[in-house]
MMTF fields as JSON, N, C-alpha, C and O atoms, coordinates in Angstrom:
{
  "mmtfVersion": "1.0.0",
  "mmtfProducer": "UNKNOWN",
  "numBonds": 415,
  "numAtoms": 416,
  "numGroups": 104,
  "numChains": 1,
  "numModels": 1,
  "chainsPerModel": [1],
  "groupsPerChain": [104],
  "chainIdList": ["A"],
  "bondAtomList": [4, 2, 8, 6, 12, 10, 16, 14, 20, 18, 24, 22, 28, 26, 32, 30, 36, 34, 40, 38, 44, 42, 48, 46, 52, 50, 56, 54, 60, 58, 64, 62, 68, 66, 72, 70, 76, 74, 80, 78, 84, 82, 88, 86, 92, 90, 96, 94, 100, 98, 104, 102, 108, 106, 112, 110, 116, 114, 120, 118, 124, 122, 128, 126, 132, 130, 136, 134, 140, 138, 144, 142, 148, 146, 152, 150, 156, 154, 160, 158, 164, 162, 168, 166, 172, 170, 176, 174, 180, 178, 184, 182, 188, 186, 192, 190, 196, 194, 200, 198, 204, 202, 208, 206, 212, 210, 216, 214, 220, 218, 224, 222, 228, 226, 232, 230, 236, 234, 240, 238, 244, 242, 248, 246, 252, 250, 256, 254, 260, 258, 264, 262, 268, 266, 272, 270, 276, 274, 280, 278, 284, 282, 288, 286, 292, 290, 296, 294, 300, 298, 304, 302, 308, 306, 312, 310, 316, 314, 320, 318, 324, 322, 328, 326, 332, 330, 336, 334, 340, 338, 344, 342, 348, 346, 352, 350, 356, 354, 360, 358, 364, 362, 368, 366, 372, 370, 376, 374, 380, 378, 384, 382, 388, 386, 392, 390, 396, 394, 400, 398, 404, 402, 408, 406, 412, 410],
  "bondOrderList": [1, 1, 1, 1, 1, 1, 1, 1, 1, 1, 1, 1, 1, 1, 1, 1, 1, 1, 1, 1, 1, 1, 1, 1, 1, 1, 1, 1, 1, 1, 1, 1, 1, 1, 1, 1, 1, 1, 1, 1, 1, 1, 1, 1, 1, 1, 1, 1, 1, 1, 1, 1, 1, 1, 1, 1, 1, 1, 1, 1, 1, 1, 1, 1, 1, 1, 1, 1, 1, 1, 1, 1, 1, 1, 1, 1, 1, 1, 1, 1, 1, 1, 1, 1, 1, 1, 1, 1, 1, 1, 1, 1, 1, 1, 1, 1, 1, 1, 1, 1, 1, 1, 1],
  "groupList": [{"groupName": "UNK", "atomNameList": ["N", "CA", "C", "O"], "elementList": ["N", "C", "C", "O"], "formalChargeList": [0, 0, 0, 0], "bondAtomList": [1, 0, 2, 1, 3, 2], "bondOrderList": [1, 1, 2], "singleLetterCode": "X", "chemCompType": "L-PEPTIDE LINKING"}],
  "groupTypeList": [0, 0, 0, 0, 0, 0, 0, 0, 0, 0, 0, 0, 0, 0, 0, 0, 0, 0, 0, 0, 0, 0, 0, 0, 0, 0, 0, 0, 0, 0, 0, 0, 0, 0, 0, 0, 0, 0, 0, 0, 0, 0, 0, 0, 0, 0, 0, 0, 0, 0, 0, 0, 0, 0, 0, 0, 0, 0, 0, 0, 0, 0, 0, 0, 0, 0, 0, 0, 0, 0, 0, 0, 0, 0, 0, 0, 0, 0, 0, 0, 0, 0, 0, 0, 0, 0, 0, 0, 0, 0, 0, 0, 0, 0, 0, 0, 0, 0, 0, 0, 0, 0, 0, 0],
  "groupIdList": [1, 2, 3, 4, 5, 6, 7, 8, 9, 10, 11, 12, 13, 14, 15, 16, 17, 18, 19, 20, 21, 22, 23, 24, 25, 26, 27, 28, 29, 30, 31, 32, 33, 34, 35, 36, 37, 38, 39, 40, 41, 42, 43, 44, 45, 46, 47, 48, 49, 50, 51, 52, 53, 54, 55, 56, 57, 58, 59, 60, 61, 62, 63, 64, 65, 66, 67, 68, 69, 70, 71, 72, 73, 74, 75, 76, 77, 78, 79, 80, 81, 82, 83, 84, 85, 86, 87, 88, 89, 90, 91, 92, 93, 94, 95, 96, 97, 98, 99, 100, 101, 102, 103, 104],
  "secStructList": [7, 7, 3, 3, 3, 3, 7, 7, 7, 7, 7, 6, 6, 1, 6, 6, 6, 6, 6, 6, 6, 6, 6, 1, 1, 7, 3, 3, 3, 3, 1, 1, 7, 7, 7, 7, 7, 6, 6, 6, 6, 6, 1, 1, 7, 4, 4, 4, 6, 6, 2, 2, 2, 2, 2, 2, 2, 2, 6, 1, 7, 4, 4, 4, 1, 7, 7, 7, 2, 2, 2, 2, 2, 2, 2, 2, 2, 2, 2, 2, 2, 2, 2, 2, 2, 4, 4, 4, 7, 7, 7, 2, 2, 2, 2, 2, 2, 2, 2, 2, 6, 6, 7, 7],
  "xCoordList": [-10.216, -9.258, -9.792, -10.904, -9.347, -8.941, -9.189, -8.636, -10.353, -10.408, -9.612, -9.473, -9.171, -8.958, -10.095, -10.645, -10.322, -11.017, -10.375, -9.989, -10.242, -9.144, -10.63, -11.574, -10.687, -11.711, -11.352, -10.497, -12.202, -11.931, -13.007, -13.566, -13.096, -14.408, -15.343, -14.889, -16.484, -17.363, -17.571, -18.017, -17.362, -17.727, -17.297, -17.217, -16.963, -16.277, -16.334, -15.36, -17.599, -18.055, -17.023, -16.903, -16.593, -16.45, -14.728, -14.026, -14.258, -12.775, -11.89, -10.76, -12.52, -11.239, -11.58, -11.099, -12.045, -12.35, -10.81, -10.579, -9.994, -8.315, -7.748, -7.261, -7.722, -6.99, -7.765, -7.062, -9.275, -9.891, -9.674, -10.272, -8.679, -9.054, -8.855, -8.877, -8.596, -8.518, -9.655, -9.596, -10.562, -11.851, -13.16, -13.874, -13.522, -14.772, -15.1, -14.257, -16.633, -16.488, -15.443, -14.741, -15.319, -15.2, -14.52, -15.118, -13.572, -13.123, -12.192, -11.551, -12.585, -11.908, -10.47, -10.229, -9.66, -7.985, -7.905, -8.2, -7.349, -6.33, -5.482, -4.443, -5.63, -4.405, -3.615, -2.8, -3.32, -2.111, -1.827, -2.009, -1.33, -1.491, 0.335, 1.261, 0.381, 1.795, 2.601, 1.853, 3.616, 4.032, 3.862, 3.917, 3.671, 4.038, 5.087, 6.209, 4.548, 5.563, 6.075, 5.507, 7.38, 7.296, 6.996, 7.542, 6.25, 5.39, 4.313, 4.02, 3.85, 2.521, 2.765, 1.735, 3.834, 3.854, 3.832, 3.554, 4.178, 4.615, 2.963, 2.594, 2.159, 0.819, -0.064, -1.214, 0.306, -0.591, -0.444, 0.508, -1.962, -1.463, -0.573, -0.438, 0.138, 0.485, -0.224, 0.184, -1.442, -2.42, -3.233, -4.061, -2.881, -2.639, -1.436, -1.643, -0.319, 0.946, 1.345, 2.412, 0.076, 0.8, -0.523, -0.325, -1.608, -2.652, -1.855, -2.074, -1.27, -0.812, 0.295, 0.62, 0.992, 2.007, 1.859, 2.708, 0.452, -0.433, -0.518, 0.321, -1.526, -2.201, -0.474, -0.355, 0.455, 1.55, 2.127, 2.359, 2.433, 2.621, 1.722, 2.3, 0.708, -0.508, -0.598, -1.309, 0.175, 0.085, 1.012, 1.161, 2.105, 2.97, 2.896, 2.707, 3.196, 3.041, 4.411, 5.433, 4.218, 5.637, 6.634, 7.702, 6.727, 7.601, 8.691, 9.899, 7.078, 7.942, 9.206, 9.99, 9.508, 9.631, 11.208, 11.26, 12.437, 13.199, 14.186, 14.398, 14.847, 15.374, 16.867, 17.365, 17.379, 18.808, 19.326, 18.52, 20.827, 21.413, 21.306, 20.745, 21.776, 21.466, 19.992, 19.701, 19.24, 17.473, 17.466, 16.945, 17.927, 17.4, 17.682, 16.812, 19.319, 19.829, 19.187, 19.014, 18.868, 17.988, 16.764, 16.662, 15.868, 14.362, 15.276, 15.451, 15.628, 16.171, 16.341, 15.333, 17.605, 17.723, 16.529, 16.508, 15.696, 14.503, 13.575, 13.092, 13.078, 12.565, 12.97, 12.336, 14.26, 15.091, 14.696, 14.516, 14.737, 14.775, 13.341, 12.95, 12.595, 11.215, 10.677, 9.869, 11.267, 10.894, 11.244, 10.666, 12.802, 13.85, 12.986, 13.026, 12.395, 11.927, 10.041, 9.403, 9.807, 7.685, 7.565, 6.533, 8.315, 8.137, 7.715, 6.878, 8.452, 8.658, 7.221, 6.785, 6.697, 5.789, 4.526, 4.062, 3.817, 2.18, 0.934, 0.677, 0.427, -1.205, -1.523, -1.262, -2.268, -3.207, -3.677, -3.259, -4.482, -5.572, -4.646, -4.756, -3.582, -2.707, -2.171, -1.868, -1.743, -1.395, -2.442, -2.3, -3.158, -4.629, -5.341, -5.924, -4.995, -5.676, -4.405, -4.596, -3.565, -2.044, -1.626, -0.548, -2.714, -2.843, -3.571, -3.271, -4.686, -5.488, -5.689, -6.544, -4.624, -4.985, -3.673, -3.715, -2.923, -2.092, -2.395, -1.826, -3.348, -3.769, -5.509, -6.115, -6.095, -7.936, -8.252, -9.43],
  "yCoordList": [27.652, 26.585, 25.561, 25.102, 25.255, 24.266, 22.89, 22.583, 21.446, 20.273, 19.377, 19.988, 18.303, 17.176, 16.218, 16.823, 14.565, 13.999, 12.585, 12.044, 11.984, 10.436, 9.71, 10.238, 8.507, 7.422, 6.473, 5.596, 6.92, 6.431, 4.731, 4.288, 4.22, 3.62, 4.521, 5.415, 4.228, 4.984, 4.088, 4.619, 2.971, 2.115, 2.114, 0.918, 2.736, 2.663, 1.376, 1.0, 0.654, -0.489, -1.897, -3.022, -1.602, -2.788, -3.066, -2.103, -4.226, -4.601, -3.978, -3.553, -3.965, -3.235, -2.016, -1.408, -1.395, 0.202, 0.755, 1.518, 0.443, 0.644, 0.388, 1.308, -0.816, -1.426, -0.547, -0.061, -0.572, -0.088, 1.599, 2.219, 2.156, 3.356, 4.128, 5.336, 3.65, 3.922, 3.003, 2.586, 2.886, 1.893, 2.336, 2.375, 2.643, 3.073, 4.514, 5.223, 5.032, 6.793, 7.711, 7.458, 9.093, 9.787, 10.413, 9.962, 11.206, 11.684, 13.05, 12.908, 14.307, 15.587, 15.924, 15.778, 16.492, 16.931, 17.823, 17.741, 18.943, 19.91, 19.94, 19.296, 20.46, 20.266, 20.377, 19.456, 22.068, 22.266, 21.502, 21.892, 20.302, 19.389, 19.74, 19.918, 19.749, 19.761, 18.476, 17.531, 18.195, 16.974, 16.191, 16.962, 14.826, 13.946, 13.912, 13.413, 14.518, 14.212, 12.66, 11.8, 12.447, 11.229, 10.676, 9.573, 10.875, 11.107, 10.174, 8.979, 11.382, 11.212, 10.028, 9.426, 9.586, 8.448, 7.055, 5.974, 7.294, 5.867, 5.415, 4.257, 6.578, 6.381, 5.901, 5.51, 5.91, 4.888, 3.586, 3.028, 2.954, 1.403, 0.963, 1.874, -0.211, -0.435, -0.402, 0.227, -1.185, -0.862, 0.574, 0.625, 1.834, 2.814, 3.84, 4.843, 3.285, 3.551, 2.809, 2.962, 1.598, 1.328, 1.878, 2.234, 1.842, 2.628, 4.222, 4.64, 4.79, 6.558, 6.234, 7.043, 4.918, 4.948, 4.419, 4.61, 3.726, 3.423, 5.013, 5.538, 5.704, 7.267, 7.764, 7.838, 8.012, 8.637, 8.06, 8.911, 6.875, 6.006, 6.523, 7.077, 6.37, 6.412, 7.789, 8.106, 8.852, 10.416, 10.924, 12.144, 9.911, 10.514, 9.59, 8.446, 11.009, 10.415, 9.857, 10.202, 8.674, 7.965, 8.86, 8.248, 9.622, 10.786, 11.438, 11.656, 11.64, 11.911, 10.709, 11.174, 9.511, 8.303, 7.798, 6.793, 8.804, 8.732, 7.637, 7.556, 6.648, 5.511, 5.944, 6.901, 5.037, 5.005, 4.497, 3.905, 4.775, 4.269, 2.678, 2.003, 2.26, 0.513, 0.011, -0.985, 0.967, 0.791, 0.642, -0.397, 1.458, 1.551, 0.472, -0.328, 0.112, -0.867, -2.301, -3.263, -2.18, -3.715, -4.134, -5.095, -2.956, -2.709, -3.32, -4.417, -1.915, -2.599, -4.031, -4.675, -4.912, -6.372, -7.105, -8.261, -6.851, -7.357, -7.603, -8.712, -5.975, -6.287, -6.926, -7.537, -6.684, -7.562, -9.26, -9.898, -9.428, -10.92, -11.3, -12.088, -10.721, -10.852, -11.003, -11.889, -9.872, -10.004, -11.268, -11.894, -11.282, -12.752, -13.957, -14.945, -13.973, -15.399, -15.804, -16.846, -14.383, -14.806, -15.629, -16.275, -16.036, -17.164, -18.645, -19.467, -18.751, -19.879, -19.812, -20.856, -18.644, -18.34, -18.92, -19.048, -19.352, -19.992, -19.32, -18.793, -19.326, -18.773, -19.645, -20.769, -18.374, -18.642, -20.018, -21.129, -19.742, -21.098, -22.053, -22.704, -22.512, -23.724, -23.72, -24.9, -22.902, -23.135, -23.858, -25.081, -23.519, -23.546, -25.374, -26.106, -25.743, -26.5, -27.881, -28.732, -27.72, -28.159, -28.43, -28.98, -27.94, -27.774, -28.446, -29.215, -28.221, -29.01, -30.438, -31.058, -30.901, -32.092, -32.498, -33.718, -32.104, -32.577, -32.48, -33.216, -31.558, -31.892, -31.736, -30.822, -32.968, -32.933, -32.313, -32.095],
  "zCoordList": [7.191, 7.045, 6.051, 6.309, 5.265, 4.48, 4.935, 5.991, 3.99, 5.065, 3.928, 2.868, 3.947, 2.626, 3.818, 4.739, 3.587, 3.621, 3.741, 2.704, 4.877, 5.177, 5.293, 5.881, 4.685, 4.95, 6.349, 6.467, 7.218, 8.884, 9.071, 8.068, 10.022, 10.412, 11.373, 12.087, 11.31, 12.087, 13.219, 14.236, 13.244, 14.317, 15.545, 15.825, 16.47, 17.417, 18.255, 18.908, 18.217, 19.014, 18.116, 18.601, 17.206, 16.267, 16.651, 16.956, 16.607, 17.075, 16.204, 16.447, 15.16, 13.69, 13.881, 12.925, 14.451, 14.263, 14.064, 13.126, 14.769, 14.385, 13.227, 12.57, 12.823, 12.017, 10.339, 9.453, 10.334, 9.495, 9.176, 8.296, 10.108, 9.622, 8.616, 8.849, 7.157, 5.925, 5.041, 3.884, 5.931, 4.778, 4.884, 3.882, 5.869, 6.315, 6.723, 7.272, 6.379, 6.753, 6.281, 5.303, 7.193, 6.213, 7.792, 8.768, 8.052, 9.125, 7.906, 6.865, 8.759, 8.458, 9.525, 10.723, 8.215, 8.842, 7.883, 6.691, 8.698, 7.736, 6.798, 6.95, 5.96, 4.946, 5.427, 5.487, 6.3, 6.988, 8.266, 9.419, 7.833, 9.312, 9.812, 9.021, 10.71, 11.606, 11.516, 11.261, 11.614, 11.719, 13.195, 14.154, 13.507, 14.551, 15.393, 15.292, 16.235, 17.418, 17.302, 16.629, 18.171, 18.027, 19.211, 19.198, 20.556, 21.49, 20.71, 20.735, 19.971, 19.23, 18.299, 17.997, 17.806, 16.873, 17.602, 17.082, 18.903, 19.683, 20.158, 20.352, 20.275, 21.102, 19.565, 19.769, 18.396, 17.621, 17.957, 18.504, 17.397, 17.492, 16.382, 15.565, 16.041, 15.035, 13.766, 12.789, 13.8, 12.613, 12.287, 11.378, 13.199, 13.048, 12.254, 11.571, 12.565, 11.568, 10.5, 9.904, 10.121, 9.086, 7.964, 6.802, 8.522, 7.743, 7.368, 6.232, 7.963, 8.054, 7.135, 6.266, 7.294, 6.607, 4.669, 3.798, 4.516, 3.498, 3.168, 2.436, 3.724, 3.031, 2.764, 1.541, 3.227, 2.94, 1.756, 0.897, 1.438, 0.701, -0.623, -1.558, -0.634, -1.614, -1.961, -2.915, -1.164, -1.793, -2.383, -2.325, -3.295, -3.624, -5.214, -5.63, -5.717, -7.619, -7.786, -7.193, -8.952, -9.145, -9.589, -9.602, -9.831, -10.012, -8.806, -8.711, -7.709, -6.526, -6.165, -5.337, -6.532, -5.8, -6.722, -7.43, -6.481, -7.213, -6.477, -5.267, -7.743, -7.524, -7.648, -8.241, -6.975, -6.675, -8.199, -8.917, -8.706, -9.917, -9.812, -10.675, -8.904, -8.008, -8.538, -9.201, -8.052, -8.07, -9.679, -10.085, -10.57, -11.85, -12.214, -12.559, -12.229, -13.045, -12.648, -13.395, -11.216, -10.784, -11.878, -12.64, -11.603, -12.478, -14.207, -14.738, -14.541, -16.181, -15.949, -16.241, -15.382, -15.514, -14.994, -15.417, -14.341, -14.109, -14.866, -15.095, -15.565, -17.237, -18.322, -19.182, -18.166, -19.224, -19.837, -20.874, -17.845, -17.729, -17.881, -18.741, -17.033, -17.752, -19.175, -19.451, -20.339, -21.352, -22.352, -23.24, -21.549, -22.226, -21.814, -22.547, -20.98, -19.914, -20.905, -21.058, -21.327, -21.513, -22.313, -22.134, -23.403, -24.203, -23.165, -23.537, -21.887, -21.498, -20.334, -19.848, -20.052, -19.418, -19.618, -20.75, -18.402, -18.64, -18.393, -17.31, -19.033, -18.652, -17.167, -16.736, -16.654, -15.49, -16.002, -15.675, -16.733, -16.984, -16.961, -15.923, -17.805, -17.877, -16.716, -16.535, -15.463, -14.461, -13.79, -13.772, -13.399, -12.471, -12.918, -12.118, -14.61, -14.874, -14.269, -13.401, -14.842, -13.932, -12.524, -12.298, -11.242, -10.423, -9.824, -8.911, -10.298, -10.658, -10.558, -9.927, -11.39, -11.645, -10.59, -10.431, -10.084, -9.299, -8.047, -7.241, -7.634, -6.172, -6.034, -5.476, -6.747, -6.894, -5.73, -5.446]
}
């Protein structure tokens, strides 16, 4: 059988050992993994499904990730407006220094 490789915590003693389990160590799963019961989905913690829902998220090329006609035309007027708008746009630094001086 076949392993891929999920970055787990090793800590079991540690409070995040849950929440961490996409940061730390190294934990083995099958490629050919089965799908989740949904039994099995209710018995994660939350910071368990949203880590599973991160690695799922994170395994799919932008390609896979096809947009609605709605979706496109949003993105286009978004860039649009973005590109129309950078003239009027500030540097970090002029923000930060601006900031700055308005709240020492």
């Amino acid at each position: 059988m076949k392993y891929g490789y999920a970055r787990v915590s090793t800590d079991d003693q540690n409070p995040a050992f849950i929440a961490a389990i996409a940061c730390d160590g190294l934990v083995a799963y099958p490629q050919t993994m089965e799908l989740l019961t949904p039994d099995e989905i209710v018995r994660l913690s939350p910071p368990e499904r949203i880590a599973l829902i991160a690695q799922l998220w994170d395994s799919l090329d932008a390609d896979q990730l096809p947009l609605t006609t709605a979706q496109s035309a949003e993105l286009e007027s978004r860039l649009a407006s973005f590109d129309q708008d950078r003239p009027n746009g500030v540097t970090w630094t002029a923000l930060k220094a601006e900031l700055e001086q308005r709240c020492p």
